[in-house]
N, C-alpha and C positions, 0 to 999 in steps of 0.2 A: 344738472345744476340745482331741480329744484329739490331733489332728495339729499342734495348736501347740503341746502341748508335746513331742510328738514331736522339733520339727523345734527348740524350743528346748532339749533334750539333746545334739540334732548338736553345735549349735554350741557346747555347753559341751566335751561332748568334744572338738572341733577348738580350741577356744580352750587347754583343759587342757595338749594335747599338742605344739601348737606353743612355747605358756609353758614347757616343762621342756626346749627344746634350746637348750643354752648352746655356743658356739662353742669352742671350746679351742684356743688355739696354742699349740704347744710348741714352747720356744726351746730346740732342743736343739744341744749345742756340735758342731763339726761337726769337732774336731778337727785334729791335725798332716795336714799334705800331706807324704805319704809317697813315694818311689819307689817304682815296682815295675818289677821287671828277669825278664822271660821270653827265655828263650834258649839252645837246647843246640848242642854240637857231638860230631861225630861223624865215623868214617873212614869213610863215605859223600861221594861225591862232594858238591863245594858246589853252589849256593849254600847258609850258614848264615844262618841270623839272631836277632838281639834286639832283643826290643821293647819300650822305654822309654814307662810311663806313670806318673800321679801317682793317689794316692788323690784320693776324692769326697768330699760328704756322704751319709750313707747312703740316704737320700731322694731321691736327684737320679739320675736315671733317663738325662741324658743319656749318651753315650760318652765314658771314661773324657779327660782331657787329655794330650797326651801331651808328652814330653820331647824338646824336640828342639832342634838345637843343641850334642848333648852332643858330649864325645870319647870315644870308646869305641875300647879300642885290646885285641887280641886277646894275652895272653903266655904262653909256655914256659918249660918248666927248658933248652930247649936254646938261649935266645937271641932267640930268636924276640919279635919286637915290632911288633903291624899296627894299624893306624889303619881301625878299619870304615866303610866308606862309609855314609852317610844314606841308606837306598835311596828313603824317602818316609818324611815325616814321623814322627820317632819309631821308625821302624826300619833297622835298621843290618845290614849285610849283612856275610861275609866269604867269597871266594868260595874259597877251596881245601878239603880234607877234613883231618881233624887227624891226626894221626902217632902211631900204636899205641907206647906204652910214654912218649910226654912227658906233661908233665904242665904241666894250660892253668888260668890264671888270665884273669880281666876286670877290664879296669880302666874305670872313667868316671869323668869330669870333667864334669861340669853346669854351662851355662853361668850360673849365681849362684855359683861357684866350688866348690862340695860335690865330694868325690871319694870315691868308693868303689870299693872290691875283696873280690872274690870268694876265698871259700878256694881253693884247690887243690886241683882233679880232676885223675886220673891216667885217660888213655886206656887200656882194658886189652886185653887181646888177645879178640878175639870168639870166642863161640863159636856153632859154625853150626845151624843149623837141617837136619838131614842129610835128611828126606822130610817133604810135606806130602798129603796125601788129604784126602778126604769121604768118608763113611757116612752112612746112612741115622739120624737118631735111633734107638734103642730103645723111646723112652720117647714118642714122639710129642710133638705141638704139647699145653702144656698147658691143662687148661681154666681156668684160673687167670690165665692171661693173656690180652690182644686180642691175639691169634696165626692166621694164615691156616693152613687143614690143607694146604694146597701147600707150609708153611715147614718143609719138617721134615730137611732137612740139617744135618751138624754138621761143624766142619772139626777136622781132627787135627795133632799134630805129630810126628814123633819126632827126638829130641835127645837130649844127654845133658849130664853135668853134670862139670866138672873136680875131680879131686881139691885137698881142701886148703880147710876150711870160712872162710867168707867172702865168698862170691859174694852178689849180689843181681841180681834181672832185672824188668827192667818187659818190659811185650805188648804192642804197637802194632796196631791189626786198622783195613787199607781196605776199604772192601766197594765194587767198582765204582768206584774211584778216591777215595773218601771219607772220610777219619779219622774213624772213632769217635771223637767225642770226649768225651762224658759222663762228669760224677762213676763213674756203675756202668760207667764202660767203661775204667777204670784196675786193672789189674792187674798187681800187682810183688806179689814174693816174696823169700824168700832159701832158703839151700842146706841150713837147717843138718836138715833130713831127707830129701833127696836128695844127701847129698854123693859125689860121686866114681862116682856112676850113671847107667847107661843109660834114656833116660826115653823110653816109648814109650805112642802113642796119649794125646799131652796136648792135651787142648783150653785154649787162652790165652782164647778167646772165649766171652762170656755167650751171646749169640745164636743161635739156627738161621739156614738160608739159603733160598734159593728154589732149583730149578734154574735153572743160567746165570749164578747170580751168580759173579762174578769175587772173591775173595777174599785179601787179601797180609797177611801177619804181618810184622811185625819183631821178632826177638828181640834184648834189648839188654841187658847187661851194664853195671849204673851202679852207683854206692855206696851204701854204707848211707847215710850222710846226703841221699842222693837219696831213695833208697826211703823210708827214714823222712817226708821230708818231701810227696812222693805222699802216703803212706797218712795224714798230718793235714788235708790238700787233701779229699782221699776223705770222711774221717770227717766233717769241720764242711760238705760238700755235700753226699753222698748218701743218711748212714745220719742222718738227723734226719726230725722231724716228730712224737718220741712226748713225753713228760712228762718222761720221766727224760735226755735227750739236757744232755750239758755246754753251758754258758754259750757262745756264738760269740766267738772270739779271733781276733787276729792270730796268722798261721801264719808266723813269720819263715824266713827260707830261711838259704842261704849266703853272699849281700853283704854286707858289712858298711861303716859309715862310717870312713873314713881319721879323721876327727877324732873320735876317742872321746866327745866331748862334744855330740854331733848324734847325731839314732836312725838306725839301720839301715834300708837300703833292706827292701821286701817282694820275694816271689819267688824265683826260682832261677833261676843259670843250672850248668847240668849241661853232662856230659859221657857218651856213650854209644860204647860198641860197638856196633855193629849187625850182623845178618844178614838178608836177607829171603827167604822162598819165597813164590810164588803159587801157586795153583790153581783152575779153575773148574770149579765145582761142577756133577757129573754127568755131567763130560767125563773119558774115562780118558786 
């Protein structure tokens, strides 16, 4: 008797617990299909490119769709007007380097007839990156992080900064041929407590290294509304996960819709100086 009621509690339990799951679907709106325009140029040899996709719903996990089709046509203050080739679907190639001191707009044409244009970036003069080395950490591998005690390299720069406040600079880091490219691996700045100084022994990079690894910096000189829109990219990826973190937004960039009465593409497409040093680490 007492393992029949034993075994008649199971099944009240099981019956209790499967009775209280109610299915839920939420019909949640999935919103405007939006552009989104990535893409920078630079007086770095080409190829350049931009890459044409549309928003999702949020839920939908496959690869974004992409735009293709469009005209996408490259322009200057100096005249200049290029038609970028499709290189494969959705991205658009142009193959020369941009020209220090013009200043480049983008234009597209979406084949359902939408047209947008990018504000106007001015190519600025680079500034170079004058030596790059390795040292040793100080402070070693920490324990605070999953860190090999072999990773204890750091890479340095020295540079400097032009007089005349206004500058902004993003850090580009390959390691063995590979962009960083993580939320925590975006770092831009601006000049306005380095202006017009010699900067020595900067690290641009979060990371230590191994020995052997191969390491390239780019230093790039882009705009404030570049930088600015980095560091909203940055903020609503990387620094979340606590209680108090802002609501997730759309991060509009610099595109905007030629018909004022249609929304603005998402993204950016910029414009950079560049400089690059390598070094492999270990090796003098």
């Amino acid at each position: 008797m007492k393992s029949l009621s034993v075994y008649l509690s199971i099944l009240l339990v099981c019956f209790m617990a499967t009775s209280c799951e109610d299915k839920i679907e939420l019909d949640l709106p999935e919103g405007d299909r939006l552009l989104v325009v990535e893409g920078w140029l630079s007086n770095e040899p080409g190829p350049h490119y931009v890459k044409l996709t549309y928003t999702q719903a949020y839920f939908d996990a496959s690869a974004p769709p992409v735009a293709s089709g469009a005209a996408v046509s490259l322009l200057d203050d100096a005249g200049l007007e290029v038609l970028l080739e499709e290189f494969e679907p959705g991205l658009y190639s142009y193959p020369d380097s941009g020209i220090v001191g013009n200043t480049y707009e983008l234009d597209i044409r979406l084949s359902d007839g939408s047209h947008f244009r990018s504000k106007p970036e001015l190519l600025r003069v680079p500034v170079p990156i004058l030596e790059i080395y390795w040292d040793i950490d100080p402070n070693g591998p920490s324990e605070f992080l999953e860190q090999d005690p072999e990773q204890i390299y750091r890479v340095l720069i020295d540079t400097f900064e032009p007089p005349g406040l206004g500058d902004n600079y993003r850090w580009r880091t390959y390691v063995n041929g590979v962009f960083k490219n993580d939320p925590f691996d975006i770092f831009v700045t601006n000049d306005d407590f380095v202006d017009g100084n010699a900067i020595i022994g900067f690290s641009p990079v979060n990371d230590l290294f191994f020995l052997g690894d191969s390491v390239t910096v780019v230093q790039e000189r882009i705009s404030r509304q570049a930088r600015e829109f980095l560091e909203l990219v940055q903020s609503q990826t990387a620094f979340v996960g606590s209680p108090f973190d802002l609501p997730p937004a759309p991060i509009k960039g610099n595109v905007r819709n030629v018909n004022r009465d249609e929304p603005d593409a998402l993204g950016y497409f910029g414009v950079a100086a560049r400089d690059r040093r390598s070094v492999i680490v270990g090796v003098d």
